[in-house]
C-alpha positions as CSV (number, residue, x, y, z in Angstrom):
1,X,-77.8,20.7,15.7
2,X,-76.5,21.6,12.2
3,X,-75.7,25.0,13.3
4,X,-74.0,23.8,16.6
5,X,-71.4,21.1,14.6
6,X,-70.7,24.1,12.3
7,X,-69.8,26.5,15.2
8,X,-68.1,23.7,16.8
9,X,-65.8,23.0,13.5
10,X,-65.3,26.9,13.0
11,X,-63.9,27.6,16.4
12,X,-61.3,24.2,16.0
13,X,-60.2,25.9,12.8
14,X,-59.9,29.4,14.3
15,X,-57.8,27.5,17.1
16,X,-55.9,26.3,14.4
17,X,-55.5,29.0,12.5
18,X,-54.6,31.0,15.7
19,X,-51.9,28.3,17.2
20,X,-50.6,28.3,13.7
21,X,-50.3,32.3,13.7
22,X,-48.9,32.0,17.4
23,X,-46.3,29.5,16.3
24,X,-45.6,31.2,13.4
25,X,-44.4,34.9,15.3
26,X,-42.5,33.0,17.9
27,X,-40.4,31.9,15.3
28,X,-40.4,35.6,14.1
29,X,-39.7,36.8,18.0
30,X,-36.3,34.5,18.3
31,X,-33.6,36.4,17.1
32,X,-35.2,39.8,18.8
33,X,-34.1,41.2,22.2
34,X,-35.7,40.6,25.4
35,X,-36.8,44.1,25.9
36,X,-38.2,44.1,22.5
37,X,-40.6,41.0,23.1
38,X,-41.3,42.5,26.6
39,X,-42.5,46.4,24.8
40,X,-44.4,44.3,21.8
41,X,-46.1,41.9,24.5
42,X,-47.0,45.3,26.4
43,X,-48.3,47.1,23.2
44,X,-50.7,44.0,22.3
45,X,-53.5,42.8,24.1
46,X,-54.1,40.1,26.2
47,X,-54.8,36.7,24.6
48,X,-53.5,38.3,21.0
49,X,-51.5,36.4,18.9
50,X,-48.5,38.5,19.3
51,X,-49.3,38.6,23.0
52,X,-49.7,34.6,23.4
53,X,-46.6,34.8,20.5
54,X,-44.4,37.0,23.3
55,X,-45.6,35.3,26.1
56,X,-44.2,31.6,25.2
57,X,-41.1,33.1,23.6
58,X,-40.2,34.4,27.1
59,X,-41.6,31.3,29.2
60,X,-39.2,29.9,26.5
61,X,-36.1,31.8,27.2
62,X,-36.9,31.9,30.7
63,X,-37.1,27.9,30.8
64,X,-33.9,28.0,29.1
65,X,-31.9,30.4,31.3
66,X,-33.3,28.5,34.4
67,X,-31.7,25.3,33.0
68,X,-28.4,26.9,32.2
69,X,-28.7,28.4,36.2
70,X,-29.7,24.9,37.1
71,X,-27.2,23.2,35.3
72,X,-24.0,26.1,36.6
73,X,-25.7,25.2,39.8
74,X,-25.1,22.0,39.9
75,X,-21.9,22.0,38.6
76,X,-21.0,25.4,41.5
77,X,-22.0,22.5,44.3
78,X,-20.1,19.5,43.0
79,X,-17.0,22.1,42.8
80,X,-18.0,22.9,46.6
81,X,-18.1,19.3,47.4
82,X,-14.6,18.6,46.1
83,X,-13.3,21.7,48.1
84,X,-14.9,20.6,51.2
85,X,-13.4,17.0,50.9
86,X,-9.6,18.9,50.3
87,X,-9.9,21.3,52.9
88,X,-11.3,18.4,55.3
89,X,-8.1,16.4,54.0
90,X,-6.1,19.7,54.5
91,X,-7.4,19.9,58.5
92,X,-6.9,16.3,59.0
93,X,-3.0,17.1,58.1
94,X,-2.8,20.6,59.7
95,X,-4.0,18.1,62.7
96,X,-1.3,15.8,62.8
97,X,1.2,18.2,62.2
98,X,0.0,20.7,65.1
99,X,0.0,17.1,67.1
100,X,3.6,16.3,65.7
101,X,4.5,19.9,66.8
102,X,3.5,19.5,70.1
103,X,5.1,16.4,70.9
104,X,8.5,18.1,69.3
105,X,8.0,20.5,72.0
106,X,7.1,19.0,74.7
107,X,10.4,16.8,73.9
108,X,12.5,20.0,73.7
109,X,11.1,20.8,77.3
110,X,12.7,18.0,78.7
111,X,16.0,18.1,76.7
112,X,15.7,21.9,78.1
113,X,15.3,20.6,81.7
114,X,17.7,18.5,81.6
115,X,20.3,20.9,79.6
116,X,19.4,22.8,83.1
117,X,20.3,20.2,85.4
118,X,23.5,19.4,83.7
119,X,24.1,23.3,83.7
120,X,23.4,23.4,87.3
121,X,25.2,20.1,88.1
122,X,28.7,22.0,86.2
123,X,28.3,25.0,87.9
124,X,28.1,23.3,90.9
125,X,31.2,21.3,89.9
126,X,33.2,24.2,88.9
127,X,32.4,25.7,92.3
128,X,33.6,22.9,94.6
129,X,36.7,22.7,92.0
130,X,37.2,26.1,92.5
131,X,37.2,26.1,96.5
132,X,39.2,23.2,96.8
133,X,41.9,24.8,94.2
134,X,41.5,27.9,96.8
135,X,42.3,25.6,100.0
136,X,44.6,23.9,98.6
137,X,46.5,27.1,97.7
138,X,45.7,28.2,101.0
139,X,47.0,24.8,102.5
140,X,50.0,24.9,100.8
141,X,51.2,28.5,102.1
């Protein structure tokens, strides 16, 4: 019973010690490159210090960099948003002024029948003027 309480103290300060040791390198590992901590987490051996020290500096970094990728994200769709409100507000007005267009032209139509008809209506009046200048020339001789 003795011996176990012993063992069982031993291995909580080796856990210590080790956490401490961990903690300690990851500290060391900040300012280093990523391909550095990745060749130094390959050279050790799994469950090492400098392996567990190498693997929570990149779980670290790699938390961090999802943030920031959350975070651009997140801003990327509220920029989307407000583009897809203008452009809806730009389609709305391209809308009306397609509609306003087309009642202007159906408008001109009609001004451009009627033009016709009066055109016509002239023409016509012209003509009868003209014959009955030509009889009466005719008349008269």
């Amino acid at each position: 019973m003795v011996s176990e309480e012993k063992a069982s103290e031993m291995l909580v300060k080796e856990q210590a010690q080790t956490s401490d040791k961990v903690a300690a390198l990851v500290e060391l590992l900040r300012n280093r490159s990523y391909a550095e901590i990745r060749q130094r987490m390959y050279d050790s051996p799994p469950g090492s210090p400098w392996w567990a020290a190498c693997r929570a500096e990149l779980d670290l970094r790699n938390g961090q960099q999802f943030g920031e990728a959350s975070l651009a994200m997140s801003r990327t769709a509220d920029k989307m948003r407000a583009s897809l409100e203008h452009f809806e507000q730009l389609a709305d007005t391209l809308h009306e002024c397609t509609k306003d267009v087309g009642e202007l032209l159906r408008g001109t139509q009609e001004a451009g029948r009627r033009l016709e008809i009066a055109v016509y209506v002239t023409i016509g009046i012209t003509l009868v003027q003209l014959f009955n200048l030509v009889f009466e020339i005719f008349r008269r001789r």
